[in-house]
N, C-alpha and C positions, 0 to 999 in steps of 0.2 A: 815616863813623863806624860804628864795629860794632853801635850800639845801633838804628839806621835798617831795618838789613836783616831785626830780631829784631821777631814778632809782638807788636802791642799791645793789651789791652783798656784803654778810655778810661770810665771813672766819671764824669758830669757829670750835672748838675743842668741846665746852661745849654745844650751843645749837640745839636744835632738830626743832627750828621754830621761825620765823621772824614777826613781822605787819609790817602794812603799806607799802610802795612801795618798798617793801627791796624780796630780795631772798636769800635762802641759797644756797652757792656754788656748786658746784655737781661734780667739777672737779678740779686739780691743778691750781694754781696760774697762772700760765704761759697759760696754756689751756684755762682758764676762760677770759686773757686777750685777747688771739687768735679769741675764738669765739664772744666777742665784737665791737672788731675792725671790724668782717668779717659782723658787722649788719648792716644794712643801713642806709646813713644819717650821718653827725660829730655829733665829742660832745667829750669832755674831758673822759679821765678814770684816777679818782683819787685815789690814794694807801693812804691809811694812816695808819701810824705806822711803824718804823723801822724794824720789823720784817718781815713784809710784801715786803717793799720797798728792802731790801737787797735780799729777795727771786726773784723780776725781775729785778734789777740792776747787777747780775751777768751774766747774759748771755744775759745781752745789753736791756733788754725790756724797758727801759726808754727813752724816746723822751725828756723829759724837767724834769729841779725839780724847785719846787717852794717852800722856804723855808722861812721860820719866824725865824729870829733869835729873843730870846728876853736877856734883859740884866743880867741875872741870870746865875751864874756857878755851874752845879750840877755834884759830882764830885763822880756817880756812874749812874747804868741805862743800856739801850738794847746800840749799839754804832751806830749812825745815820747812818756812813759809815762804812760796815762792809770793812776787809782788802779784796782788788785786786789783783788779780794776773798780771794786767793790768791798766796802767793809761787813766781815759776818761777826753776827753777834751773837756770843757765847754764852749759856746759864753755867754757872758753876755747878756739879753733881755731886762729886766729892774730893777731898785731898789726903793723903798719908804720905807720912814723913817714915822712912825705915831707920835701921840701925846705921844703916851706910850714909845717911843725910843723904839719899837718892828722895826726890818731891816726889810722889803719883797724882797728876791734874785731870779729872776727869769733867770734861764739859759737855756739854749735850748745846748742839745748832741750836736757835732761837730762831724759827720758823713765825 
């Protein structure tokens, strides 16, 4: 799988230690993403999980979201978008519809 061979930091509460190309965190969410960005070379840094995501969507750390909608309504759970005290606005970048009727919404911040 291509996402195996791609460097991890792991955010836990529970565990004490990581395999394979993963690290454990050593610092806040916000700071973790600071010193990634400041390393050399591109490359995505992908958040996953609404808990996580609400933690650097508040004070703007989001450059882009990339979202999968899929056709299922669950009507309980973390809330994808936590509440703003500020509205962000969104360019649309791209969409694809799979075989599974799963959306992909890619939008890029409106800085």
């Amino acid at each position: 799988m291509l996402w195996n061979a791609l460097p991890k930091v792991v955010f836990s509460t529970t565990l004490s230690a990581v395999r394979g190309n993963a690290r454990l965190a050593s610092g806040g969410l916000a700071e973790e993403i600071e010193r990634l960005r400041a390393e050399p070379g591109e490359g995505d840094i992908a958040i996953g999980g609404a808990t996580l995501a609400a933690e650097v969507a508040a004070p703007g750390l989001i450059d882009e979201y990339r979202v999968r909608v899929n056709p299922v309504l669950v009507g309980g759970g973390v809330p994808f978008f936590p509440q703003h005290e500020h509205q962000v606005g969104l360019e649309l970048v791209e969409t694809r519809t799979f075989n599974s009727r799963v959306v992909f919404l890619h939008y890029r911040v409106a800085r």
